[in-house]
N, C-alpha and C positions, 0 to 999 in steps of 0.2 A: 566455259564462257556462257554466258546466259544470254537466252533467247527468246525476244519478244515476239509475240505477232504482230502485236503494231510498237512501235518505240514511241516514246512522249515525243506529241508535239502541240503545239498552238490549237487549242481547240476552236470545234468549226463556230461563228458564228450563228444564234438560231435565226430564224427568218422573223421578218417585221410582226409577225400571229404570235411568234413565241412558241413555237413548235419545231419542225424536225432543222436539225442543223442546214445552212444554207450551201448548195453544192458546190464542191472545189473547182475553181478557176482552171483549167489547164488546159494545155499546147499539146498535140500531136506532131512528131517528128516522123514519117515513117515512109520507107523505100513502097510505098504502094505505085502497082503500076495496071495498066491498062493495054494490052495483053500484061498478063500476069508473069512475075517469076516467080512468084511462093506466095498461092492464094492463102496461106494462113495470115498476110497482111488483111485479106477481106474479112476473116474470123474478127482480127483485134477491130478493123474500124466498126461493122455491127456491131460488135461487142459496146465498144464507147458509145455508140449510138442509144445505145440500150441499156446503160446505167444512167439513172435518174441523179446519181449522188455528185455525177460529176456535168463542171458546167462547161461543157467544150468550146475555148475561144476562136479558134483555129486549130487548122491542119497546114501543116508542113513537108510539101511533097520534097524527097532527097534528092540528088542526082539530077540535078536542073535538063543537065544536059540529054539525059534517058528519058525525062517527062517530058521531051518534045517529040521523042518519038514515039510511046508509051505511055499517054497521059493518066496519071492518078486522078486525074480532076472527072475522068468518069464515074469510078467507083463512087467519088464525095457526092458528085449530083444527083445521084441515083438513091444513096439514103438521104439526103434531103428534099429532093422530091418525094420518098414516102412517108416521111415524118413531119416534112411542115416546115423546116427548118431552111436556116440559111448562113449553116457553119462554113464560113469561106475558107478557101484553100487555094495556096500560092505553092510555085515551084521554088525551088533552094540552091543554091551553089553549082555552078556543073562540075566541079572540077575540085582533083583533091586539095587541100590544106598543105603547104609547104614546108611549116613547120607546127610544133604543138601549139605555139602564139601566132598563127594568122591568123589576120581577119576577114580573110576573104575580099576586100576590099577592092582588089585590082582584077577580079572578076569582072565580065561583062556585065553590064545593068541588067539586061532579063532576066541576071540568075540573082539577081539581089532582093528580090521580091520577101523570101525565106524570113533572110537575119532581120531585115528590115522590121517585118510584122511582130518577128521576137522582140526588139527594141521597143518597137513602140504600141506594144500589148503591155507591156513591165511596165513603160513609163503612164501609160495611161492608167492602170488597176490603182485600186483606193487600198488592195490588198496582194500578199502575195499569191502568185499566177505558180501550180507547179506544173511539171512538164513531163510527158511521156517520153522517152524516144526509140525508135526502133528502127535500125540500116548503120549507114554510117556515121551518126553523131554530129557531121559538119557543118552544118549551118547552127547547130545550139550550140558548139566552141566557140564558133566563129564570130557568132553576138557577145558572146563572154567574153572573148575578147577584144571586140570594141567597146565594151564597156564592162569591168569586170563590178566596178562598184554600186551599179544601178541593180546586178545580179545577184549581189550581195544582200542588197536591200530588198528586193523585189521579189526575186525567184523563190518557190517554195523547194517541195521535193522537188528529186528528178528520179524519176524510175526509171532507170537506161538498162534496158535487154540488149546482152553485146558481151563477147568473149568466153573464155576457159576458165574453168573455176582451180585447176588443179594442175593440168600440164600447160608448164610454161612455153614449152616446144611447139606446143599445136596451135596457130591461130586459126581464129575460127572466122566465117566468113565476114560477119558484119565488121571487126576488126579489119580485113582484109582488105573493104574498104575505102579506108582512110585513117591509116595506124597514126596520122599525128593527131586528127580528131579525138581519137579515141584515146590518147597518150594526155593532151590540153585537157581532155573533160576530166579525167581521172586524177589528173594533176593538181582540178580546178580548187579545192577547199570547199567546195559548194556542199551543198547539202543532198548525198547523191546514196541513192538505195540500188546498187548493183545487181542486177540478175543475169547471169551469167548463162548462157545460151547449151553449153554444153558442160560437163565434170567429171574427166577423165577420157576426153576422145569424142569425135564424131559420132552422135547417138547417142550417148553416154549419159545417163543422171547417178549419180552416186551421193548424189542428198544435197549438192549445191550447185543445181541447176534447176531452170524450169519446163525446161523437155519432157514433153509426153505426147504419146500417141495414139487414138482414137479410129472408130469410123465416122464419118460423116452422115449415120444415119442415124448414131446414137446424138449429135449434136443439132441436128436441126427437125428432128422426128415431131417435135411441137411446134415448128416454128409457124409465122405466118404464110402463109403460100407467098405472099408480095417478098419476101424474104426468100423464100424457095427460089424464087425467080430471078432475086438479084445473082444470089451462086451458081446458080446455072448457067447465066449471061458471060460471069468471070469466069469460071474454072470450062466452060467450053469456048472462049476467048468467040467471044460474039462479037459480030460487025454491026448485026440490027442498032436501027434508034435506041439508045440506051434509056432511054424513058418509056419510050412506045412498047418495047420488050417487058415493062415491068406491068404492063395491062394485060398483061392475057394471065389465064389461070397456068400454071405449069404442065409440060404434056408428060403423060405416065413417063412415059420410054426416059425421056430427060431427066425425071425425075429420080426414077430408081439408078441408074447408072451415077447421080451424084450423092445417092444414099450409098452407094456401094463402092464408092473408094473411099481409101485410109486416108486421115490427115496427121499432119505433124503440126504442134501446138506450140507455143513458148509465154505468150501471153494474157489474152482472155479475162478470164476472171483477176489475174492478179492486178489489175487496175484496180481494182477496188480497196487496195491497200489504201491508192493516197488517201480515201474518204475513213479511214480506219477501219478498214473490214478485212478478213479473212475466209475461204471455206473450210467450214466445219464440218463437224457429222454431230450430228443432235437428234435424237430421238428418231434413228433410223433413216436419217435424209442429211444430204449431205446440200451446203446452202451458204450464202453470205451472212455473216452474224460481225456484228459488233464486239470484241471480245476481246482479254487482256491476257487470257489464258492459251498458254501455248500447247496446254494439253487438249486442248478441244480444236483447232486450228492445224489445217492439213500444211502451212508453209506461214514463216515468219522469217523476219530478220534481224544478226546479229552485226553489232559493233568487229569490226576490224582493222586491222593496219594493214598497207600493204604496198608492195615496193612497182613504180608503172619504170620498167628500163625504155631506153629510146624509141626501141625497136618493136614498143608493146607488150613485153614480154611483163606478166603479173606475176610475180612471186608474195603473196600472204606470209604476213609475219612480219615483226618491226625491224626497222632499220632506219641508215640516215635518208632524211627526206620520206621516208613512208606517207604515202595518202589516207586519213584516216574515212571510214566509209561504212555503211552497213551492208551487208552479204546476206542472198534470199538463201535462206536453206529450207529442204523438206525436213518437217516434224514427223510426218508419216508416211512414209514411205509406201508402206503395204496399200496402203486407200489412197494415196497419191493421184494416178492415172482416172482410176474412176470417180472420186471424188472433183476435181480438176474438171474432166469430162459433165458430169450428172450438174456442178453448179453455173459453167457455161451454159447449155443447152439449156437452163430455169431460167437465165438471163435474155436468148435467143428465143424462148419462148414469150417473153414475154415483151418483142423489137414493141415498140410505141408505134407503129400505123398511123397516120390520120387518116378518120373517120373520111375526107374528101378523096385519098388515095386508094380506098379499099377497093378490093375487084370488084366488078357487077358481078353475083351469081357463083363464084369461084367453087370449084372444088376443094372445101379446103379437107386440112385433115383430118382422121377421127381424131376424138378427144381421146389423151391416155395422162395417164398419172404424170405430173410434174416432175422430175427427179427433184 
């Protein structure tokens, strides 16, 4: 079966100069929280924050009901106070989906905040909006199915990180979830680029998954110190002012203790698909490139069929009713991890600051090679 690294789609519009194509419209879905359960959601929001190619409309906290005790709306303030911005971000659903066709509907109003913004982000864009998601899937079902045919028209990709590539027996956590979420999305006809969270077990990549593991010193070693300071805040689940915290320069001692833990990864760089990119490895550096060749490109995806049973269970391969989809696989295996790693950490190096946020004085760090 053949394997793109990006698959044909609508090309990007160029901007009103007639120069670099204009960035992709897209929705964040993502279980982030405040104390953290898996700072790798802090990885993917930086991340977005720090690709220019995409035009981020919102953020969509999951799990209404955990964001009230656990608010993600810290993490979002904190990079848009350092950048300037003012990507708003609403809570989502508290509560699971009943069946693959809810719509969330008979939820209380403060968790309706979510589907709402989805709605009516589609109905406003002049163009298709596509959508990241990462946790439980349930509030971008849930909009889909209150209105499946405005989704039709409107919604671009969806890059949804969620499930087993391989064993139908193991679900995996973000499944776990809200398995009718994730049963509706998959079910939907949409236009859905699948990456699959693990591929043969917990921990597990065996080539169609985006699992990989790092340390945290290789991925923020360039980063800005105001960045430094944001991870230090989440992954030592700080009470300080979440703003006020992000003025001071980073203290050694804090600093090295979050250069020297492991992280686990699943997302990062592969946002940059919707904008048709890839990492590569080109001329000894491994980097985002534009490209149609799946031999130069560390992960692309393919065209498949595949069967979602009630109860979540994924079996690949055609049958009646199969949902037809594209599936991320690794092209490279062997340079997977550090390639992955080396073109994150060129992206994190290079978070967008404003100039009015920068620290007075700061320690920042030495200069070293880009990866």
């Amino acid at each position: 079966m053949a394997v793109a690294a990006f698959p044909a789609a609508a090309p990007q519009a160029a901007d009103e100069t007639g120069g670099a194509p204009a960035p992709v419209p897209v929705i964040h879905c993502t279980d982030l929280f405040h104390p953290h359960e898996d700072p790798d959601d802090h990885f993917d929001l930086a991340t977005l924050y720090a690709l220019p190619q995409l035009d981020v409309k919102g953020i969509v906290l999951d799990q209404g009901e955990r964001q009230a005790r656990s608010p993600g709306r810290i993490p979002v303030s904190q990079l848009n106070h350092l950048t300037g911005r003012t990507i708003p971000a609403t809570s989502g659903l508290g509560r699971r989906l009943t069946s693959p066709a809810d719509t969330g509907a008979d939820q209380p109003g403060e968790f309706q905040g979510g589907v709402r913004f989805i709605l009516d982000t589609l109905r406003r864009s002049a163009g298709r909006v596509a959508f990241i998601a990462v946790g439980s899937m349930r509030d971008l079902t849930a909009a889909f199915n209150r209105d499946p045919a405005l989704f039709r028209h409107k919604a671009g990709r969806i890059l949804c990180f969620i499930g087993e590539a391989s064993k139908p027996d193991f679900r995996e956590y973000n499944v776990g979830l809200d398995p009718h979420a994730f049963v509706g999305l998959m079910r939907s006809g949409l236009d859905l680029y699948w990456v699959p969270c693990f591929d043969g077990g917990v921990w597990q990549n065996q080539g169609h998954a985006s699992f990989w593991r790092t340390r945290q010193e290789a991925l923020l070693s360039n980063a800005p110190p105001e960045l430094i300071q944001f991870f230090i805040y989440a992954l030592e689940k700080e009470k300080a002012d979440p703003i006020g915290f992000l003025r001071e320069p980073p203290a050694a001692a804090r600093k090295a203790a979050l250069f020297a833990m492991e992280r686990n990864l699943w997302c990062t760089a592969i946002f940059a698909s919707l904008a048709g990119q890839s990492v590569a490895f080109r001329n000894s550096r491994f980097g985002l490139e534009s490209t149609t060749s799946a031999a130069e490109a560390l992960f692309g995806f393919e065209p498949i069929e595949a069967r979602i049973a009630d109860d979540a269970r994924v079996t690949i391969g055609p049958g009646p009713g199969a949902a037809r989809l594209h599936c991320f696989k690794v092209l490279d295996q062997a340079r997977y991890p550090e390639g992955m790693t080396r073109a994150t950490a060129a992206i994190l190096a290079r978070f967008p600051v404003s100039k009015t946020q920068t620290l007075s004085n700061p320690t920042r760090n030495k200069p070293a090679h880009t990866p």
